[in-house]
N, C-alpha and C positions, 0 to 999 in steps of 0.2 A: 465417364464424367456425368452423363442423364442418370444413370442407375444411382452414383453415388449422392445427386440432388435429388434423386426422387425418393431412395431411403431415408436421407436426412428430413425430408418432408412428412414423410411415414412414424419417424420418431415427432415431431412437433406436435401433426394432428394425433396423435395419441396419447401426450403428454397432455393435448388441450383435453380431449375429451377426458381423462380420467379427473381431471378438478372440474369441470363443466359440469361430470355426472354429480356432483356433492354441492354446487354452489344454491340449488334450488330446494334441496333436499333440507326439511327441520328436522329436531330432536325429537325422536321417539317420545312420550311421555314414561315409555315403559321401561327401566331400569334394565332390565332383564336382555330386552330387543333390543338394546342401543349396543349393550357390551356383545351381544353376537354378531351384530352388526362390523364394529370394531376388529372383533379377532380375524373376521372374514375378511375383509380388507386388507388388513396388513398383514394377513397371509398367516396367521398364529404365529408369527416372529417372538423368538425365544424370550429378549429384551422389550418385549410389550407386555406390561403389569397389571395386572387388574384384582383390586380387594374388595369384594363386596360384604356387604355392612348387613348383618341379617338379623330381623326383629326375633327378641324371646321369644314370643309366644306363637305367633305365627309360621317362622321361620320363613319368611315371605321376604326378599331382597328391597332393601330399604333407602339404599346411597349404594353407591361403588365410589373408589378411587383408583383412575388411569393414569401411568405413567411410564416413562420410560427408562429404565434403567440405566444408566449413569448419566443421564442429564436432566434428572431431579437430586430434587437432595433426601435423599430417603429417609433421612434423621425427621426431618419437619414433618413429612407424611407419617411416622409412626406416632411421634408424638401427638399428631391431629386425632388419629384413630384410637392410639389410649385415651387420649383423652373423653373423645366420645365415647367409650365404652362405657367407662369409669363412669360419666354422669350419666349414662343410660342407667342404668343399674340403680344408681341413687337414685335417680327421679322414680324407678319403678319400684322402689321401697315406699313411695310414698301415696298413699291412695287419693289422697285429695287432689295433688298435683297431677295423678294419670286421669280422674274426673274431668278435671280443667282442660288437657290436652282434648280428652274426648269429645268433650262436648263443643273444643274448637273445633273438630273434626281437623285434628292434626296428626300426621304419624307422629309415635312418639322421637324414633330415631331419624328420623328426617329433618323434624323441628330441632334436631339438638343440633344437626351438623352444620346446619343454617349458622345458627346459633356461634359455633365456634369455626366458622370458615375466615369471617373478618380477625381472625388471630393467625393466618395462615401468609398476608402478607398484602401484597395487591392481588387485587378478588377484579374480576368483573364477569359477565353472562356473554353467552355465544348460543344461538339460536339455529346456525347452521354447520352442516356437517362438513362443506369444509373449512370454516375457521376455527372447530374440531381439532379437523387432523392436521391443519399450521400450528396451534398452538402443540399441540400434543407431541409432534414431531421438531417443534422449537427447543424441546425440554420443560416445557410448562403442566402442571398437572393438571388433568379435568376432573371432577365431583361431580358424577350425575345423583340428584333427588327423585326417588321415585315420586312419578306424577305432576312434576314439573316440566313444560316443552322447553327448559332450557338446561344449558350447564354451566357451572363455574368455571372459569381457568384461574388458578393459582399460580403465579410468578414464583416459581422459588426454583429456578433451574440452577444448576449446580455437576459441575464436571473439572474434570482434570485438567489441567494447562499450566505452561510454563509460566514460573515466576517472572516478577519485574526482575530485570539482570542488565548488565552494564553491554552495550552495543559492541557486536563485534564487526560492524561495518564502517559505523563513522562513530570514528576514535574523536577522545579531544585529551590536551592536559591539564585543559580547565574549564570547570562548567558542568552540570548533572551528567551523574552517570547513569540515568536509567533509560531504558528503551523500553518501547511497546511490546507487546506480547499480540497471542492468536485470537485471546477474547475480547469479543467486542468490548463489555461494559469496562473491562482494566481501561482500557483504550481511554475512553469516554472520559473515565474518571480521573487521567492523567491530565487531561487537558485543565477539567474542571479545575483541579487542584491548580494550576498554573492563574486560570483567569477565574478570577471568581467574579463573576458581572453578571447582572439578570438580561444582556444581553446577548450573550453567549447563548444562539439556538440551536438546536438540534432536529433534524425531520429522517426517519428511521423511514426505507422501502426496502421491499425483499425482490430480489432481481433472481431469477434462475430459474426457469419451469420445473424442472426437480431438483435442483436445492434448496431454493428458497432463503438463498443469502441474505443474513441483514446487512443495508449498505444506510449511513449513517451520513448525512450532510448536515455540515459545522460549518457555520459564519456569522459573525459578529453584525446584528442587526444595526443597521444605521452606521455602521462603516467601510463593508463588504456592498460594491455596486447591486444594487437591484437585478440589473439585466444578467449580470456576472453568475450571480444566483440561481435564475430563471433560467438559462444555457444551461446551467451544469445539473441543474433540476429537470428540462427535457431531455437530454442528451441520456441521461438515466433511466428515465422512465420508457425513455424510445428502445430501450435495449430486448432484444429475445434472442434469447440465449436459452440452451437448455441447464448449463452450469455455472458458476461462479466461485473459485474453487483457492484466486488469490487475486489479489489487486490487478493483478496485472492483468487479468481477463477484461477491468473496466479501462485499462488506461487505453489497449489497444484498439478498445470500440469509442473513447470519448475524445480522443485526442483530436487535433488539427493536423492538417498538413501530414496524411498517413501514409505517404510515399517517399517523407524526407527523413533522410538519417537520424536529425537532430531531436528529443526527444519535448515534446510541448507542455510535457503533466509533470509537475516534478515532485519524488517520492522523498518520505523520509519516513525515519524510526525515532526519533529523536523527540519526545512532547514540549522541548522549549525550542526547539525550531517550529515546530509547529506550532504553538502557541505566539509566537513572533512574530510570523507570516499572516496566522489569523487578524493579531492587532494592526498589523498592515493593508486589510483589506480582501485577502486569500480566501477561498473557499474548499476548506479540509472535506477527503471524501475517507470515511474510516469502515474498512472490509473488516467484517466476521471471519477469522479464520488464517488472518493474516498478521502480521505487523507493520508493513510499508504503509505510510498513508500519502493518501497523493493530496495533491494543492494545486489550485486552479485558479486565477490563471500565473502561467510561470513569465520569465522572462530570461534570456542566456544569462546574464549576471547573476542568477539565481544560482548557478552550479558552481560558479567561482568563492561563492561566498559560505565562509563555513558559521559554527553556533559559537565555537573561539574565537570570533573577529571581535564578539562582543561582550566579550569576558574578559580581555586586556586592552591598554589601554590603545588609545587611537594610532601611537606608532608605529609600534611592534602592528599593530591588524592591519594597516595599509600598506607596509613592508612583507608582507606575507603573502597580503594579495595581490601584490604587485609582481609576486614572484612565482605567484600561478600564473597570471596570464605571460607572462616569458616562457615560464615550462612547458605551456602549453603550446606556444610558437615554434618552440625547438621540439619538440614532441610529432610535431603537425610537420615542420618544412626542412630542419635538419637532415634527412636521409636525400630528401629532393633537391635541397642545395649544394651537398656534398657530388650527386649527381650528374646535377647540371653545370657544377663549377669544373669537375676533373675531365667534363666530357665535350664543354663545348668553352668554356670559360678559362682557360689555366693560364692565361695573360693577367686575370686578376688577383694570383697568388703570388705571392714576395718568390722570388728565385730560390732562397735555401726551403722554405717548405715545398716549393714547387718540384724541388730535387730530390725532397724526401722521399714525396710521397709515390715520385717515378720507381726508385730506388726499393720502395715495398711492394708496389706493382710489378714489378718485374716480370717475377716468375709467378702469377695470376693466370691463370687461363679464361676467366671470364673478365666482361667488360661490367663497369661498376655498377649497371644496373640490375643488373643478375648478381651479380656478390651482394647486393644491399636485399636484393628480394630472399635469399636464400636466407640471410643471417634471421630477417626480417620473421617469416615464415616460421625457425629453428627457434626464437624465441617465443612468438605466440603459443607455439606448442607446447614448448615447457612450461609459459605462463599456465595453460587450460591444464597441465596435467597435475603439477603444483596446487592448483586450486582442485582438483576432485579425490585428490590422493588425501588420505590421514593428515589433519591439521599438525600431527606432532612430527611428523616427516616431510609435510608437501612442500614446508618453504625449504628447508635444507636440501631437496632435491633439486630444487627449479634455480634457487643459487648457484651449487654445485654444476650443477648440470649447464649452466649458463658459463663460467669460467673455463671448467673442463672440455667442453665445447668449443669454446670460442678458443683456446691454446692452442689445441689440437688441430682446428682449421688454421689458424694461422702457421704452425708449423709446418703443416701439410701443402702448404703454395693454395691453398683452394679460394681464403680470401684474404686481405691484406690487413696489417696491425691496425691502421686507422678507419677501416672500416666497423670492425670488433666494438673499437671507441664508440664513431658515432651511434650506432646500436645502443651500445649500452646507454651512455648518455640519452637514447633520444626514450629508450624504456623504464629511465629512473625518472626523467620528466613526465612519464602520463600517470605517477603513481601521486603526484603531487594533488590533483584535482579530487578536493572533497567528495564531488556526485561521481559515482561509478556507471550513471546512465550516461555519463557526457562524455566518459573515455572511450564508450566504444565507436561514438561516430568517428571521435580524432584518430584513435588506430584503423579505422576503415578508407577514412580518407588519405592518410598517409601512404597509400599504396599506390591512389591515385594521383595521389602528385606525384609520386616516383616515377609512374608512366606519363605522364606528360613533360616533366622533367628529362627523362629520357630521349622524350621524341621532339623535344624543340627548347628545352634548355630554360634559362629564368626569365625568356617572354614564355612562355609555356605556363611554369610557376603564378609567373602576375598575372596573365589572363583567367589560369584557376583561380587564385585569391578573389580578383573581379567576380566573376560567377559565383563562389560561396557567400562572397558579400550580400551579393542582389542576392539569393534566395533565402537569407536568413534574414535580409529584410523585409522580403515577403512573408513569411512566415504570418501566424498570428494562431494567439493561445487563446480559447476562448471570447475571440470579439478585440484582444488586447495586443497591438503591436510586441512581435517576441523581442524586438532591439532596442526596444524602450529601456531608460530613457535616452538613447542615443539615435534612432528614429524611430517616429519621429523627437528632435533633441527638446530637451526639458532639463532647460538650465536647471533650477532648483531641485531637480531630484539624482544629480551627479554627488551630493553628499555621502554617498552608499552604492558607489556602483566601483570606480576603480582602485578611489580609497578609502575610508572610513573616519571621515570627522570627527573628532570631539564629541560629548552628548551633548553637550553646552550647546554646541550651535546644529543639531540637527531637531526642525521643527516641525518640518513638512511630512506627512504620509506619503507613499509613494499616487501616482496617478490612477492606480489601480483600485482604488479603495474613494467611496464617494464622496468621504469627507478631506478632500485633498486640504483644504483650507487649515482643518485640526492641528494643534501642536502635539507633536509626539510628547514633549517634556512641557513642563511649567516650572518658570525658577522660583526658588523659594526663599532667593536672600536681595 
C-alpha cells in the first residue's frame, strides 16, 4: 500500500514539474528555436505539424504554422497559407509596395500573415510556453512571427465525433429526440438553442494534470443560488486528478454523502431536461469527452421524474409517476415480503392461498430465503450479460434465458412457481424508473431487506424502512436537503414532486433556485 502511494505521488510531482518547467518560460523571438524547441518536447510525434513559411529572397523562416493533426481543421490552415503565398508574391511584384514595407522595417511575409490571421477566426497571443502547448494540444493552431516574443492561437479545432442522434438510454414517446454527444462545443450549443437568454453563463476550466479536460459550468445567472454556484465552482477546482476521462470521474469526487448508496449528482443526456433543470435553478456541469451531463444540486424526486411528464398532459404524467413510485416499492420490498410473510407470517394469508402456496413448496429443499436469493442472483446475471452481449442478441438472450431458466427450476423441485412470479414481477418493476443511477441502489438494497427479512420478519422490514428514511433524510446534495420538498416539507413545491399539476397552476420555482418568489408561467388571457 506505501509503495503503491508513494508511486502515485511520484507520477503527480512529475506531472507538476513537467508544466512548472514551461509556465515561466517566454516565446523564443526566434522562429526557427521555438519550432526545435517544439518537436523536442513532444517527443517528434508523428501528429505534430509544422509548416514554415519561407521569404523569396532570403530563404530565411519567416512565420511557421503548428498544429495537430486531426484536431485542427487542416482545410482553414491551407487556405490561410495560400493565401499568404498568393499575396506575397503580389506584393513582391510591386516595388514601391516592398519600399514601403522596407523602410517600415517590416518582414515582408511576416507583415502579411499578420495581416490575414484576423481571417482565421478567433485570434488572440500567448507569451508563454505553457499556454503553447494547452492550446496546441487542445487542437487550436499556433502562428509563430518571426521576431515576435509572442504567438497566435487560432481557434479553429476540428475533429471527428459522433453526430447528434436519438438517446438510447432515456427513451420518450414524446418530446425531442436528440441527445448530447462527446464534443464539448455540440453540447454547449444544444443547450444554447433551448435557452436563448443573455443570462445563460458559461465558465470553461480544464481539470486533469495530463488531460487537461474542458469541464464547463452552466447556470442561469440570477436564478441558479449563488452559494449553489460557488460549491460547485470549489469542489471543481479543488479537484487533482491526473485524468478526466468521462463525467463520472467528477461526479465521484464532487458528490455529497460518498459512502451512501444513493446517487447525489444527477446525470442526463437529454438537452431539454437539462435545459429544464437549468430554468429551475440547477447548475449543469458539461465534460469534454462525454455525453452525461450532471446537475447540481439534485433531489430523490429528480429520478422519478422523466422529460415526458411534460410533454403530456397533467393526467396521464401524474398516472405514470404515481406508478413509478409503486414499482419502485414492489421492486425494493416485494422479495422481502414475500419472505417474511411465508416464514414468519402465514396467519396473514387467506387459507386457499395459504394452501397453494404450501402445496408448491412441497418438494422445495430450500427455505424461501435462499430460493429468492438464488432466483435473485440468476437474474442479475442475465441482466449484466444481456447488457454486454451484442445489442442485436442481448435482450433475446436475457428474456429467453430468464423463462427457460425459471421453467426448468420450477420443474426441477429447486424453487417454487410463485417464487419465479415474484422475481419476475419485482425485475419488470425496476425497469420502470427513468434514471438508471437510482435502480442500482434499489436492486442493492433489495437483498438487504431480504436478509433482515429473513432474520426477524416485517418488524425487520419496518425497522429497515426507518433507517433508509433517516439516512436519506440526511442526505444533502450540494448545501441542498436531498428530500426536499418533503424535508424539510414545502407545501408549495409538492406541485412537481408526486404529481404534476396542470401548467396553469404551477408558479413557483422549486427552492433550489434563488428566485423562489419568480412565476414559472405568466397568463396571457
Amino acid at each position: 500500500m506505501q509503495q503503491k502511494k508513494a508511486a502515485r505521488n511520484r507520477t503527480h510531482q512529475q506531472g507538476d514539474l513537467f508544466w512548472e518547467e514551461f509556465e515561466s518560460v517566454p516565446i523564443d523571438p526566434k522562429v526557427l528555436a521555438n519550432m526545435n524547441r517544439i518537436m523536442q518536447d513532444l517527443g517528434d510525434s508523428d501528429d505534430v505539424v509544422i509548416r514554415d513559411l519561407r521569404q523569396e529572397k532570403s530563404d530565411a523562416i519567416a512565420a511557421a504554422v503548428v498544429y495537430i493533426d486531426g484536431l485542427s481543421d487542416s482545410a482553414v490552415i491551407n487556405s490561410f497559407i495560400s493565401n499568404l503565398l498568393s499575396r506575397s508574391v503580389q506584393d513582391a511584384g510591386y516595388e514601391e509596395e516592398a519600399r514601403r514595407r522596407k523602410e517600415a522595417h517590416e518582414t515582408d511575409l511576416a507583415s502579411i500573415a499578420e495581416e490575414l490571421l484576423f481571417g482565421m477566426g478567433s485570434i488572440r497571443t500567448v507569451s508563454q510556453l505553457a499556454d503553447l502547448y494547452r492550446n496546441l494540444l487542445s487542437g487550436e493552431a499556433i502562428i509563430l512571427i518571426d521576431g515576435a516574443a509572442y504567438a497566435y492561437r487560432a481557434d479553429i479545432r476540428h475533429w471527428k465525433g459522433r453526430d447528434v442522434t436519438e438517446s438510447t438510454n432515456q427513451t420518450s414517446v414524446r418530446g425531442p429526440r436528440e441527445s448530447f454527444t462527446e464534443t464539448l462545443r455540440v453540447n454547449t450549443s444544444l443547450i444554447r438553442r433551448k435557452i436563448k437568454d443573455p443570462r445563460l453563463w458559461l465558465e470553461t476550466i480544464a481539470i486533469g494534470r495530463m488531460t487537461k479536460t474542458d469541464v464547463t459550468l452552466i447556470y442561469m445567472n440570477g436564478i441558479a443560488k449563488p452559494s449553489v454556484i460557488e460549491e460547485a465552482r470549489k469542489r471543481l477546482r479543488a479537484i487533482d486528478i491526473d485524468s478526466v476521462l468521462d463525467s463520472g470521474y467528477l461526479e465521484e469526487l464532487i458528490e455529497d454523502g460518498k459512502y451512501s448508496l444513493f446517487p447525489t449528482v444527477f446525470n442526463s443526456e437529454l438537452p431539454d431536461n437539462v435545459a429544464s433543470q437549468l430554468l429551475e435553478g440547477k447548475v449543469a456541469i458539461v465534460v469534454d469527452g462525454t455525453p452525461n451531463v450532471l446537475l447540481v444540486p439534485t433531489q430523490l424526486v429528480s429520478f422519478f421524474q422523466s422529460t415526458e411528464d411534460y410533454y403530456q398532459r397533467s393526467v396521464y404524467a401524474s398516472l405514470l409517476r404515481i406508478l413509478r413510485f409503486i414499482s419502485v416499492f414492489i421492486s425494493l420490498l416485494l422479495p422481502s415480503l414475500y419472505i417474511a410473510i411465508t416464514t414468519f407470517h402465514r396467519e396473514m394469508l387467506p387459507a386457499s392461498l395459504l394452501f397453494s402456496l404450501a402445496a408448491q413448496r412441497e418438494g422445495v429443499p430450500f427455505p424461501a430465503f435462499v430460493e429468492a436469493l438464488v432466483m435473485e442472483l440468476t437474474f442479475e446475471i442475465l441482466r449484466e450479460a444481456g447488457l454486454r452481449m451484442p445489442r442485436a442478441i442481448g435482450q433475446a438472450v436475457s428474456v429467453v434465458g430468464t423463462l427457460v431458466i425459471g421453467q426448468a427450476a420450477v420443474e426441477a423441485g429447486i424453487v417454487s412457481a410463485a417464487m419465479v412470479i415474484v422475481v419476475s414481477v419485482t425485475a419488470i418493476s425496476t425497469f420502470t424508473l427513468p434514471a438508471y443511477s437510482m435502480s442500482i441502489p434499489v436492486r442493492i438494497l433489495r437483498f438487504a431487506f431480504m436478509g433482515v427479512a429473513a432474520s426477524f420478519g416485517l418488524f425487520g422490514v419496518i425497522m429497515g424502512l426507518f433507517v433508509l428514511l433517516l439516512h436519506l433524510c440526511a442526505l444533502r446534495s450540494f448545501g441542498e436537503p436531498f428530500m426536499s420538498p418533503f424535508s424539510p416539507f414545502r407545501a408549495v413545491e409538492l406541485e412537481d414532486t408526486l404529481v404534476r399539476l396542470p401548467r396553469w397552476l404551477m408558479f413557483k420555482r422549486p427552492g433550489t433556485s434563488e428566485g423562489t418568489g419568480s412565476t414559472r408561467i405568466r397568463r396571457r388571457w
